[in-house]
C-alpha positions in Angstrom: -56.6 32.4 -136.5 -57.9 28.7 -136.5 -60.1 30.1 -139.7 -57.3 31.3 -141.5 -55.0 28.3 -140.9 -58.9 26.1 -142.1 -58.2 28.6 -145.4 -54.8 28.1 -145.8 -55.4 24.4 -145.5 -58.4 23.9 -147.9 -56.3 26.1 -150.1 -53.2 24.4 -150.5 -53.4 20.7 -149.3 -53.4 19.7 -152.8 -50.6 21.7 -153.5 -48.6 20.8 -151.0 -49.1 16.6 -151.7 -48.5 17.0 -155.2 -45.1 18.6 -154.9 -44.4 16.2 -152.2 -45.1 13.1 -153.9 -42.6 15.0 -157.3 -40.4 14.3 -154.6 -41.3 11.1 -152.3 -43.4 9.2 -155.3 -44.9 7.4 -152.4 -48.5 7.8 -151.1 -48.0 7.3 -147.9 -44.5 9.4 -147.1 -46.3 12.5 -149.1 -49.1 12.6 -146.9 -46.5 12.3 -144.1 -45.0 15.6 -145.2 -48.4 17.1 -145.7 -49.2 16.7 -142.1 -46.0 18.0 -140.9 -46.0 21.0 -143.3 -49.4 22.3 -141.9 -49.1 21.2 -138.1 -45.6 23.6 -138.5 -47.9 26.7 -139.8 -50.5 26.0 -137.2 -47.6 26.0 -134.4 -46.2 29.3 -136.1 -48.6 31.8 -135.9 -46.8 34.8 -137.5 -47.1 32.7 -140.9 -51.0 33.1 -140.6 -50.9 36.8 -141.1 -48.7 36.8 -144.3 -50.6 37.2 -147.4 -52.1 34.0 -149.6 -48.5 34.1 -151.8 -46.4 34.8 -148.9 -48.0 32.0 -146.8 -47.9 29.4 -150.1 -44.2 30.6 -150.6 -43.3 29.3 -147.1 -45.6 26.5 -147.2 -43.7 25.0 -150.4 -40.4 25.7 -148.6 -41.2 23.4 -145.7 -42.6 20.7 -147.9 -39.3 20.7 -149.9 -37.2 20.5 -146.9 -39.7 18.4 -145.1 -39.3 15.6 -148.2 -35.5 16.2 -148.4 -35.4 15.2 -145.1 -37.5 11.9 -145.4 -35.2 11.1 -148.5 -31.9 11.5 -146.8 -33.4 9.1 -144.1 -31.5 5.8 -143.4 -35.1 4.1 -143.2 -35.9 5.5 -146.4 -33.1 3.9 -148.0 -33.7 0.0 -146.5 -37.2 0.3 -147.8 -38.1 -1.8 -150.7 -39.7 -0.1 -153.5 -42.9 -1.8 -154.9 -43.8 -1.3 -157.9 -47.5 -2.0 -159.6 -47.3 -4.1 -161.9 -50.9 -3.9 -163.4 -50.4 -0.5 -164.8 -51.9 0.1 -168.1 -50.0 2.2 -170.6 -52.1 3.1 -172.4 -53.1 6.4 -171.1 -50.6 9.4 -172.5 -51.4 11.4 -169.3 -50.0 8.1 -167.3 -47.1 7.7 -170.1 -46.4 11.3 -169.2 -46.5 11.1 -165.3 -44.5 7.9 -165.3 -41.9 9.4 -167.2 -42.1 12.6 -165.0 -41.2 10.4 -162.2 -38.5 8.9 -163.4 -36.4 11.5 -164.1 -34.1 12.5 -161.6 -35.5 15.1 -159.0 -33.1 17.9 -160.4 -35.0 17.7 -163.3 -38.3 17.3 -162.0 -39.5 19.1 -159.6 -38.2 22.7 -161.4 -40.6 21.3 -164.5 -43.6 20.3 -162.0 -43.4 24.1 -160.2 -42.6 25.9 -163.9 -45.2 23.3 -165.9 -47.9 22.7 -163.3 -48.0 25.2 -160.7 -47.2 28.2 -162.7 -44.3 29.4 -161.1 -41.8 31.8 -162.1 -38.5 30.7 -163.2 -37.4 33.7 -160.4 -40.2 31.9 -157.7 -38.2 29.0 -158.3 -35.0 30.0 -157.7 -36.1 31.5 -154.7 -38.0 28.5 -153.7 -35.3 25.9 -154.0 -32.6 28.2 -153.0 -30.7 28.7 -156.6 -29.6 30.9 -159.1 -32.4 31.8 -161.8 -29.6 30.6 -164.6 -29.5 27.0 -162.6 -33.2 26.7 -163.1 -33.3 27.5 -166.4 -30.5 25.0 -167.0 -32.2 22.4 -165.3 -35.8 22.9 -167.2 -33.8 22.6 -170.6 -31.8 19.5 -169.3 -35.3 18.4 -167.8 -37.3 18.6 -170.8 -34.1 17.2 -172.7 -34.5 14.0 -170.5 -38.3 13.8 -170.3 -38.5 13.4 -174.1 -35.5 10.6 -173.5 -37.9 8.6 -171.1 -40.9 9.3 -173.1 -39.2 7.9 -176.2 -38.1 5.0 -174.4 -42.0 4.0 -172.8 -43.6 4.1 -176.4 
């Protein structure tokens, strides 16, 4: 079993801080939720025996509650957020991830899973616990307000 959970890790990591940080946009708090996302499938043993999908499925499921959770924390609001003020604007791919980020999460992370991971509007639903008609609102409202911000950076 430690071999499969080594798999499921090398596999998914990635996966699993990307979508976290579409959330967080924090370094520190994703990597956080990355930790407790995989020490939960190494403590849950039936989850290694589900099939790559199956065991990605679940994997995202725990990430998104594991980040709701840091961002309904009260810490999580006292924080200050620093921001980097060096940035260069120059790239489009950083125009483009900024702007990704600063739309609200509604918005976001049904574009990241549709756009990025490849996911079905159907895995989505499923994933974020909504109707398939909500997600398809929400990635024609998101790309609606992702061409707003990305108007507004130029």
């Amino acid at each position: 079993m430690e071999n499969r959970f080594n798999e499921l890790y090398q596999m998914y990591s990635n996966d699993i801080y990307r979508l976290a940080f579409s959330y967080l946009l924090n370094k520190e708090d994703s990597e956080d939720v990355v930790q407790k996302v995989f020490i939960k499938l190494y403590n849950n043993k039936k989850i290694l025996s589900l099939t790559h999908e199956d065991a990605k499925r679940w994997l995202f499921r725990v990430c998104i509650n594991e980040a709701k959770d840091i961002l309904k924390s009260p810490w999580r609001k006292l924080k200050a957020i620093i921001k980097d003020d060096v940035k260069d604007k120059t790239d489009k791919k950083d125009i483009l991830i900024e702007s990704l980020n600063n739309i609200n999460s509604d918005y976001r992370i049904p574009l990241y899973l549709f756009y990025y991971e490849g996911y079905s509007i159907k895995e989505i639903a499923l994933q974020m616990g909504k109707s398939e008609s909500a997600i398809k609102m929400r990635l024609s409202r998101g790309k609606l307000a992702l061409k707003k911000e990305m108007e507004g950076v130029k």
